[in-house]
KEFIDREN-763861 format. One record per residue: residue in one letter; x, y negated, z of N, C-alpha, C, O, CB in turn. Coordinates in steps of 0.001 Angstrom, whole numbers, padded with zeros to 6 digits, always signed. Glycine has a CB too. Example, Ala and Ser with C-alpha at 12.3 -4.5 7.8 and 13.67 -1.06 7.14 Angstrom:
BEGIN
A+013190+005690+007800+012300+004500+007800+013200+003300+007800+014236+003319+008465+011308+004473+009046/S+012850+002250+007080+013670+001060+007140+012900-000030+007870+013409-001138+008039+014084+000598+005725/
***
This chain:
BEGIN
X+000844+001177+000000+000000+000000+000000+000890-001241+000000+001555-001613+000967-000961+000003+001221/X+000829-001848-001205+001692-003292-000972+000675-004240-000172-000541-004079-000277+002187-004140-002604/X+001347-005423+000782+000992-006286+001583+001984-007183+000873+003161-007035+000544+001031-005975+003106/X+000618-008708+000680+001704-009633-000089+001572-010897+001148+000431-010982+001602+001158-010199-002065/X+002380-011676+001619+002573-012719+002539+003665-013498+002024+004143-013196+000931+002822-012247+003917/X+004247-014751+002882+004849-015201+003034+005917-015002+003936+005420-014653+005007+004358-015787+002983/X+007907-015092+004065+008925-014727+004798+009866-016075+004773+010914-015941+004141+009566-013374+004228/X+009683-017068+005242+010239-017661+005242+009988-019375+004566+010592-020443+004666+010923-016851+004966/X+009035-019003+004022+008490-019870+002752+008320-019104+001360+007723-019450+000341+009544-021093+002455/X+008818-018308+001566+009282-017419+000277+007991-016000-000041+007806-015168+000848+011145-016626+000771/X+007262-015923-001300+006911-015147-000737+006863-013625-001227+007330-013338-002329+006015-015645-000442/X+006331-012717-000451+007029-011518-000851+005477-010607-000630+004336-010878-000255+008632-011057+000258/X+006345-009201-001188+005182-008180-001678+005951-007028-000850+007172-006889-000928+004928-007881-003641/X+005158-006251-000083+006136-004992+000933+005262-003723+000505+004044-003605+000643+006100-005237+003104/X+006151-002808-000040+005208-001620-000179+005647-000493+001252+006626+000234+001087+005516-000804-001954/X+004899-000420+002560+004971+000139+003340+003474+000487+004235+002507-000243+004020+005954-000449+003800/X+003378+001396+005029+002356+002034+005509+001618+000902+006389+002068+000302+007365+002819+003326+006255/X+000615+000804+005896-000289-000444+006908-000269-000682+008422-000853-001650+008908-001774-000214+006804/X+000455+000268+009217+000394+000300+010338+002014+000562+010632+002458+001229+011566-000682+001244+010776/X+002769-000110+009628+004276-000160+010061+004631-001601+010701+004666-002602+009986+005284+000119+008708/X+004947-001658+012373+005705-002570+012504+005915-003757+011607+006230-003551+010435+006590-002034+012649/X+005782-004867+012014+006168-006020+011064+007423-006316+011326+007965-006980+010442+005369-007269+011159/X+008378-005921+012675+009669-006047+012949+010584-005152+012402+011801-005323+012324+009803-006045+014141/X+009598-003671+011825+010689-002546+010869+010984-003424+009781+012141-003621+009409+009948-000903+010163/X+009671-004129+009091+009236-004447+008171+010734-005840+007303+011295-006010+006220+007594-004897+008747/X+010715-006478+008729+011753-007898+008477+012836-007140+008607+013601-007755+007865+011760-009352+009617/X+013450-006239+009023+014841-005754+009646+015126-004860+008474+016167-005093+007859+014822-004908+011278/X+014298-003789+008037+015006-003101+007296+014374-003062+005781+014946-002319+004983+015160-001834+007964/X+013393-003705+005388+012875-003943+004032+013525-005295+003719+014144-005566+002690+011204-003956+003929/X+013283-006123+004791+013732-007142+003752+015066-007858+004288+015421-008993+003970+012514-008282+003478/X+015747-006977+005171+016820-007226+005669+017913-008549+006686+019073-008816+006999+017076-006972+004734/X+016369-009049+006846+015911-010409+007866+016743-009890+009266+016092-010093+010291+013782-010595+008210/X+018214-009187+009495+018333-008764+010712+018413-009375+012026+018632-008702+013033+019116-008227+010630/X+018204-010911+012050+018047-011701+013085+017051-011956+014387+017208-012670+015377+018051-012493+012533/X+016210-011282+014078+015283-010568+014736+015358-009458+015645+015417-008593+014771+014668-010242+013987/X+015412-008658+016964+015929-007917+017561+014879-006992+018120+013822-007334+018649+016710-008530+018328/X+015270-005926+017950+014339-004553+018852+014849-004315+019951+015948-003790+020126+014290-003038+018233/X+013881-004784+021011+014629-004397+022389+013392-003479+022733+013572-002262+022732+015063-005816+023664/X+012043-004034+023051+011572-002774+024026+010521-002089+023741+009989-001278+024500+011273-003105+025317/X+009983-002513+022084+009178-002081+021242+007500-002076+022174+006442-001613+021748+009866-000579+020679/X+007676-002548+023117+005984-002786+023721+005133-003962+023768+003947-004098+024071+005891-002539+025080/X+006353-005075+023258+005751-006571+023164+006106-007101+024289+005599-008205+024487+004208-006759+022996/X+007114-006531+025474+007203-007334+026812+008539-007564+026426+008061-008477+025753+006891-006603+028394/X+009777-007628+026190+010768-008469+026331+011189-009955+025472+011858-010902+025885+011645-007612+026222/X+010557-009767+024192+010242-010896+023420+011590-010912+021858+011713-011520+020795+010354-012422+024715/X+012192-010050+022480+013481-009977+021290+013289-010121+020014+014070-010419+019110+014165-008766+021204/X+011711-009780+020025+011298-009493+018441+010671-010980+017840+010391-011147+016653+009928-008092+018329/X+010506-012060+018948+009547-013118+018899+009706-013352+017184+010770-013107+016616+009966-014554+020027/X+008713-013769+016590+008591-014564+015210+007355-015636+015237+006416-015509+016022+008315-013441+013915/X+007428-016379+014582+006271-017127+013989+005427-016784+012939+005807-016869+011771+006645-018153+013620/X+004188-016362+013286+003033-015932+012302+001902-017105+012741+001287-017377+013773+002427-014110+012577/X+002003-017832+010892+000868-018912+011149+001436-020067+012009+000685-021012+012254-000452-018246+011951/X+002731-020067+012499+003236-021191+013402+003008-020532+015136+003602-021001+016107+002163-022817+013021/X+002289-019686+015183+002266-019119+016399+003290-018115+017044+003870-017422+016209+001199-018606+016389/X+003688-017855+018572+004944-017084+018494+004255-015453+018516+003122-015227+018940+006114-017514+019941/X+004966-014648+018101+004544-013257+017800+005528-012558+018290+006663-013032+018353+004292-012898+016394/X+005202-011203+018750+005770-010174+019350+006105-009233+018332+005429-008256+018655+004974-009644+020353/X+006840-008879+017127+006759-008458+015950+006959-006887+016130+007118-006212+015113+007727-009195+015062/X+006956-006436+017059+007161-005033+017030+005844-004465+017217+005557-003271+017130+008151-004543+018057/X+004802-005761+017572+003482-004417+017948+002321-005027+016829+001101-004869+016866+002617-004439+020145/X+002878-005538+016146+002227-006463+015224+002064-005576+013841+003094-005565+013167+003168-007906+015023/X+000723-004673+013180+001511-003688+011668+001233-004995+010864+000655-006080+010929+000495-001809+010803/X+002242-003971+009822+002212-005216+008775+000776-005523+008167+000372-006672+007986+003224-004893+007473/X-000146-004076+007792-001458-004931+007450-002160-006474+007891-002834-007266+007232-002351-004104+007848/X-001666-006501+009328-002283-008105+009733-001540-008837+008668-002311-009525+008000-001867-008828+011498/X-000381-008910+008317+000393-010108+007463-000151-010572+006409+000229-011677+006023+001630-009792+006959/X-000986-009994+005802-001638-010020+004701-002109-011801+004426-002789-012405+005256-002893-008874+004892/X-001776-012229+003569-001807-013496+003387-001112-014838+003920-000882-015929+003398-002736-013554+003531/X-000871-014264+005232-000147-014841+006426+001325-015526+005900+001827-015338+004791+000121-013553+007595/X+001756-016181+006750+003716-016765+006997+003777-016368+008114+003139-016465+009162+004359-018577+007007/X+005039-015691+007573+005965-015478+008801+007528-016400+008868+008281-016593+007914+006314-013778+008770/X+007687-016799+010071+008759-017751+010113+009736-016480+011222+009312-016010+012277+008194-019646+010874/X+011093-016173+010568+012353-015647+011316+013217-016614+012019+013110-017818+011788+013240-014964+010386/X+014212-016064+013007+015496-016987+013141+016266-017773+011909+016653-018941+011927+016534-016104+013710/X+016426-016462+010437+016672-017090+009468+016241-018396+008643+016820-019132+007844+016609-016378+009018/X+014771-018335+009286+013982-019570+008532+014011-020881+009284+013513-021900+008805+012401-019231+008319/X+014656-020842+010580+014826-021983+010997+015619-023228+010757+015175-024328+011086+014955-021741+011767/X+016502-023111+010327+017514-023744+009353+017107-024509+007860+016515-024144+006844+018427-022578+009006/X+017419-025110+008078+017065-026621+006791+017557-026165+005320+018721-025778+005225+018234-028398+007194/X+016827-026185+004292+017141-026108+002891+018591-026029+002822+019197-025163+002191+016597-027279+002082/X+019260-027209+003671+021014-027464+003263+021992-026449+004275+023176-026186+004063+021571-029424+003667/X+021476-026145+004988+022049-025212+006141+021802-025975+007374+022153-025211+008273+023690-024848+006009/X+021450-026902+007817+021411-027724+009248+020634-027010+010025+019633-026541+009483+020843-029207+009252/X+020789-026807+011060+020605-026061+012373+019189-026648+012893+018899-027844+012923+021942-026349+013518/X+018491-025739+013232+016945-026602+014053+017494-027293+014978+018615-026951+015355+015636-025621+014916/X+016983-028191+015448+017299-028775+017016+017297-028427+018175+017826-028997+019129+016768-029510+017344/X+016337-026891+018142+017025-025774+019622+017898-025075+019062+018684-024463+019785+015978-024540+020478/X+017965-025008+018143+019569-023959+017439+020813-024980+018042+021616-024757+018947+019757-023885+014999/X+020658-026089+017242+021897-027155+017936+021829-027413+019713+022845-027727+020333+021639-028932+017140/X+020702-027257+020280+020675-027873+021571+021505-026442+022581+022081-026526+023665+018772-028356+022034/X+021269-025234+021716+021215-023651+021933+022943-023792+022631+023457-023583+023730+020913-022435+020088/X+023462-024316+021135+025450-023956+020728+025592-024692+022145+026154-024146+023095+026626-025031+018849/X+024865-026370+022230+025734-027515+023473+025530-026633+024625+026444-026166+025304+024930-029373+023865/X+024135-026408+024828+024232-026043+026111+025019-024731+026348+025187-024525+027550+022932-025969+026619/X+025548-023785+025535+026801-022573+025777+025506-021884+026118+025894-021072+026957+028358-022689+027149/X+024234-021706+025993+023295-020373+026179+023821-018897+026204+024009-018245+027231+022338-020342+025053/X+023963-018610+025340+023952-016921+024873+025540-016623+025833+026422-017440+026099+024113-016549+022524/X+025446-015021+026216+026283-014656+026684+026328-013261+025664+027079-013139+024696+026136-014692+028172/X+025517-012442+026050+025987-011251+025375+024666-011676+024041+025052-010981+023101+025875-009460+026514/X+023637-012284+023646+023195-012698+022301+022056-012560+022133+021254-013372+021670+023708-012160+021317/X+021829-011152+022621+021126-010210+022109+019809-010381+022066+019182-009657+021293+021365-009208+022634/X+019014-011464+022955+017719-011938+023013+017672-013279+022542+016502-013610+022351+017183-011839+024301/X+018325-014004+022331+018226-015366+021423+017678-015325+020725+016662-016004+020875+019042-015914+020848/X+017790-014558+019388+016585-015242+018449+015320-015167+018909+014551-016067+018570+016442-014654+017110/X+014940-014323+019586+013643-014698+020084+013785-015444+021255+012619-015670+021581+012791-013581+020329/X+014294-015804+021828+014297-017505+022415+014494-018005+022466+014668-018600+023529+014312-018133+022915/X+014816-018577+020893+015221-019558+020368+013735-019563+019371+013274-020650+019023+016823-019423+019758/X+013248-018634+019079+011421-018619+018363+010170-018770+019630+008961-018666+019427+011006-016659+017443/X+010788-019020+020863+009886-019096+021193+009866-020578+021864+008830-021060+022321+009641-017988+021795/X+010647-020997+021871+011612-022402+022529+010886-023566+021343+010266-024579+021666+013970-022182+022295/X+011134-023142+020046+010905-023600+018761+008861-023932+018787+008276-025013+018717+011625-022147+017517/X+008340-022667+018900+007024-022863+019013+006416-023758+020208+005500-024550+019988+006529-021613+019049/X+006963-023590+021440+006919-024121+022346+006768-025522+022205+005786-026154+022596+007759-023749+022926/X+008146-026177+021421+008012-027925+021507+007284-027907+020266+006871-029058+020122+009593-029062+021485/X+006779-026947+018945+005976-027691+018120+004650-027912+018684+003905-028851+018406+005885-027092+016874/X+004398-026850+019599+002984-027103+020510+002629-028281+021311+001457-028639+021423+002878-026139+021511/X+003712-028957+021932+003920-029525+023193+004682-031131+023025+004904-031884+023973+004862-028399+024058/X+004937-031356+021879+006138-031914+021970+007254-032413+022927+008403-032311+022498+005932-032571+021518/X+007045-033020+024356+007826-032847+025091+007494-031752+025831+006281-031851+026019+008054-033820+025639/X+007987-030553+026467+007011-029648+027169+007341-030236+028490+008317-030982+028412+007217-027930+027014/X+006731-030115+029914+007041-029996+031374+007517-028881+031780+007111-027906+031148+006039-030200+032151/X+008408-028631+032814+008865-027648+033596+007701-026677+033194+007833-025748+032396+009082-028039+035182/X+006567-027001+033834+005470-025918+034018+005119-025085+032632+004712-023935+032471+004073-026677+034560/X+005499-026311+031548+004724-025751+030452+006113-024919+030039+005729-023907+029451+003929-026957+029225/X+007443-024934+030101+008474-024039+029719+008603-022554+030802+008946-021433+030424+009886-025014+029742/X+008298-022877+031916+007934-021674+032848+006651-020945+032277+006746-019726+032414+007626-022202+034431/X+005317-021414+031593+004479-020260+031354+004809-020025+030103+004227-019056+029616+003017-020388+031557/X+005589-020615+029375+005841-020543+027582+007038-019428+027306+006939-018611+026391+006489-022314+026827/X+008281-019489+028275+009199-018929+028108+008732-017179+028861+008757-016733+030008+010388-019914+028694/X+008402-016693+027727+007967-015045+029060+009442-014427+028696+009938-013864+029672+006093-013389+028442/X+010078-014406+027777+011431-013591+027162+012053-013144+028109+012016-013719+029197+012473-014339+026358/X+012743-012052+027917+013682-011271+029144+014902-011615+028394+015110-011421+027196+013460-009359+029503/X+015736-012192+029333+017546-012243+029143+017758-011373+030201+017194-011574+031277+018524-013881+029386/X+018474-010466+030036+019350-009552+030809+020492-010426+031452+020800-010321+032639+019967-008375+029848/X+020962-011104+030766+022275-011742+031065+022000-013198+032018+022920-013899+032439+023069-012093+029503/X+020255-013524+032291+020548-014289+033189+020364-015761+032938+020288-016677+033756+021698-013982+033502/X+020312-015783+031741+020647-017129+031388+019869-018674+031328+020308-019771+030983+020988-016887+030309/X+018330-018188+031890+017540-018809+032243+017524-020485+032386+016712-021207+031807+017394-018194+033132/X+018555-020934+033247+018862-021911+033607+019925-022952+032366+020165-024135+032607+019386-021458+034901/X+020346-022380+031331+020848-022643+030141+019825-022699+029327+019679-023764+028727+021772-021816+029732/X+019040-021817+029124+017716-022040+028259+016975-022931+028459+016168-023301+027607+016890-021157+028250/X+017115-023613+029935+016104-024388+029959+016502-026113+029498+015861-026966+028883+015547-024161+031419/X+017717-026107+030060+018906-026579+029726+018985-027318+028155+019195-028531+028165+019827-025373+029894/X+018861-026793+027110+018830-026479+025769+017488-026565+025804+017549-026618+024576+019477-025204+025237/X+016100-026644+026069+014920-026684+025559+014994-027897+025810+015247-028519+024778+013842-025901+025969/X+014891-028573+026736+014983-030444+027133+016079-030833+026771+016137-032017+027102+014927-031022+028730/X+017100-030504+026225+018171-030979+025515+017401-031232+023861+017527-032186+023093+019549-029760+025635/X+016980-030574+023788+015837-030541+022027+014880-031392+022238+014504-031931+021198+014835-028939+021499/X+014243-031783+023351+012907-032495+023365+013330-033912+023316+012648-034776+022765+011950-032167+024678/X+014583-034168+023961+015310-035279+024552+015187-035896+025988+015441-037040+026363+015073-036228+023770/X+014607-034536+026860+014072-035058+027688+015331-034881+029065+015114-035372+030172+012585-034414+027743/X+016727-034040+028709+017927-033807+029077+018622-034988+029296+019327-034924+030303+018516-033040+028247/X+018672-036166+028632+019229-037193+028674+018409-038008+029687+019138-038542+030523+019403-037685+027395/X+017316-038213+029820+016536-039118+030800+016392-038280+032177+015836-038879+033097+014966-039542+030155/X+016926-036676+032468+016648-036311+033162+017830-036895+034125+017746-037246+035301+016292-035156+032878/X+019023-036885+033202+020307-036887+034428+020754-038503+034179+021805-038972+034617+021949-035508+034050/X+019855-039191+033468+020184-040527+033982+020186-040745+035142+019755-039936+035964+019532-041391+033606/X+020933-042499+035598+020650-042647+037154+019803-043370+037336+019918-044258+036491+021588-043078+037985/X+018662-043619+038184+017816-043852+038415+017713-045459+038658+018341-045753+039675+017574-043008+039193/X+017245-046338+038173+017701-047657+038490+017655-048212+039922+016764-047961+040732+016987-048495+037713/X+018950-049163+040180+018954-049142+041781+020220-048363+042114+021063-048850+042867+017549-048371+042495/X+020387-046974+041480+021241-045891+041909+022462-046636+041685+022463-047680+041034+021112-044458+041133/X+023777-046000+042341+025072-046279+042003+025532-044728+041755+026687-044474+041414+025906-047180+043190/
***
């Protein structure tokens, strides 16, 4: 059964079983490997993508839903010329990633987050961010999300009055 959608902007035709994974689907059909399989149940977030602009859990997702749909990857975040999204760049300053392996999906979900929100609040990055880092890194991610909003710079200003 071909399923025809959109990958990036781009769009494409997948001949695979209607109830295959949309994360087999990006990883090994169309070779999108930026995307990560960690726990295949939809709870760690490794797989996050954008379907429709919304963030998605792509491992529990079959491809039949795609049908007409966009899907946005880590790959698609990046500008026609190569320029980095603005949590990709905010990602590198703040030194985020340690061992990697869950970034692109939170860096897709970081991404959906401020298109929702535009500045988000603490609260709204605490219920937005569900992603599992093994490595901890929580406090860098968050780091790098208000570093993107611009809200990093007004945070550690000094307060007028202050010395």
């Amino acid at each position: 059964m071909a399923i025809d959608f959109k990958v990036n902007g781009k769009p494409v035709s997948v001949e695979a079983e209607a109830d295959t994974p949309l994360l087999w689907v990006l990883r090994e059909e169309l070779e999108l490997t930026g995307t990560k399989f960690g726990c295949g149940i939809a709870a760690c977030g490794a797989c996050s993508v954008h379907v429709d602009g919304e963030i998605t859990r792509s491992c529990s997702v079959p491809l039949a839903d795609m049908a007409g749909k966009s899907v946005t990857t880590i790959e698609g975040l990046k500008g026609a010329d190569g320029t980095l999204h603005a949590v990709q760049q905010a990602w590198i300053e703040a030194q985020v990633p340690q061992c990697g392996y869950c970034q692109s999906g939170q860096i897709m979900a970081a991404v959906a987050l401020i298109e929702r929100t535009g500045s988000p609040s603490d609260e709204q990055v605490d219920e937005a961010m569900t992603n599992i880092c093994r490595c901890g890194t929580y406090p860098r991610i968050r780091k790098a999300i208000l570093a993107a909003t611009g809200k990093a710079a007004a945070a550690t200003a000094p307060v007028q009055g202050e010395a």
